[in-house]
C-alpha positions as CSV (number, residue, x, y, z in Angstrom):
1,X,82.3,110.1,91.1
2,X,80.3,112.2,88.5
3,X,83.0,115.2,87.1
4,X,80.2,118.3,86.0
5,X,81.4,120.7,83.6
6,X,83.0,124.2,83.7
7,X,82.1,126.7,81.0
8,X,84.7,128.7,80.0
9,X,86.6,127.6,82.6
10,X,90.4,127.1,81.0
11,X,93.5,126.4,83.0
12,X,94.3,123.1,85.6
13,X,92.0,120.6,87.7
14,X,92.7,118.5,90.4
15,X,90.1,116.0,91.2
16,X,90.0,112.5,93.3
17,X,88.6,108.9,93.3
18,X,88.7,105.8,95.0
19,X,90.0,102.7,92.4
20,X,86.6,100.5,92.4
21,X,88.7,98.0,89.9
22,X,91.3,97.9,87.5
23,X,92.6,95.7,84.7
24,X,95.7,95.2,82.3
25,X,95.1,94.0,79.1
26,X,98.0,92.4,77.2
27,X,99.2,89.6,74.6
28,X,97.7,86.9,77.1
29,X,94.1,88.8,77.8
30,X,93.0,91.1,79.9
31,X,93.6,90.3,83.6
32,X,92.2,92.0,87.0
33,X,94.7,94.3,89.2
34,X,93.7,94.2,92.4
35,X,96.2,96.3,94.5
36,X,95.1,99.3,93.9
37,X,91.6,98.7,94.6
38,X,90.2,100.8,97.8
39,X,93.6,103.1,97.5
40,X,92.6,107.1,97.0
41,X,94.4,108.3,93.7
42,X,94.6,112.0,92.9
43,X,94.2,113.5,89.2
44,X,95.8,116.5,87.7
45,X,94.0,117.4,84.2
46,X,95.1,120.2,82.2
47,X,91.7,121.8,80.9
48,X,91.7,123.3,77.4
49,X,89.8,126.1,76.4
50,X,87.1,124.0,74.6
51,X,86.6,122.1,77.6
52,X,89.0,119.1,76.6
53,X,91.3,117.5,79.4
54,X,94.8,116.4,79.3
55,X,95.8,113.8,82.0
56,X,99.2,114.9,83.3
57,X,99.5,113.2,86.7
58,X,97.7,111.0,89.3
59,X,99.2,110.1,92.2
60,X,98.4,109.0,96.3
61,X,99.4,112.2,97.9
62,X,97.1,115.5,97.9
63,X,100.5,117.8,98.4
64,X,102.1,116.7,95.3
65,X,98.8,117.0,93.2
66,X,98.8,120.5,94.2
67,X,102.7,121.0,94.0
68,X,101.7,119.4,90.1
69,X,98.6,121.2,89.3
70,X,100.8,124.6,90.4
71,X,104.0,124.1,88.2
72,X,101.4,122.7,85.1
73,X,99.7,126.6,85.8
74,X,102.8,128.2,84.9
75,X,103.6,126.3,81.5
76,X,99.8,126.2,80.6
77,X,98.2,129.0,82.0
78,X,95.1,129.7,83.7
79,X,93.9,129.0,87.2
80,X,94.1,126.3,89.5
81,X,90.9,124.1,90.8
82,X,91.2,122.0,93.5
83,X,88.2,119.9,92.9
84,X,88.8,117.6,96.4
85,X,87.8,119.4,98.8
86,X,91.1,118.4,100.6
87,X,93.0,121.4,102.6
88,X,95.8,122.6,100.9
C-alpha cells in the first residue's frame, strides 16, 4: 500500500494494511513471525506540520482506530483522516 502525501495537511491519520510478513530480530538472529501474516492491522499516525509521522497505535479493529485517532485530535490538534475507506 503506497501512503501519498498531504501538503499542509497537520493533525491525525488513520490508514490500513494487510501484514505480507513479519520478523523479530534478537540475540539469536532474526527469525520469521508468521501469525500475523494475512490479518488486517489499523494505523494511527500523528502527522506533524512538516509532514513527519508519529506512530501512536495499530491495532485489528477499525472502531478503536477511530476512537484513537479522535482522543490523539484533542491532545495534538488538527483534523482527523480516515484514510481506510472503512465506515465509521
Amino acid at each position: 500500500m503506497a501512503l501519498l502525501p498531504f501538503r499542509n495537511f497537520a493533525g491525525v491519520e488513520i490508514s490500513a494494511g494487510i501484514v505480507q510478513s513479519e520478523t523479530v530480530t534478537g540475540a539469536t538472529g532474526t527469525r520469521p513471525i508468521l501469525t500475523n501474516v494475512g490479518r488486517r492491522l489499523y494505523f494511527v499516525d500523528v502527522i506533524e506540520p512538516d509532514g513527519g509521522r508519529i506512530g501512536m497505535w495499530e491495532g485489528d479493529s477499525h472502531a478503536e482506530a477511530v476512537r484513537q485517532a479522535n482522543l490523539l485530535a484533542i491532545d495534538f490538534g488538527g483534523k482527523v483522516r480516515d484514510r481506510t475507506g472503512c465506515e465509521a
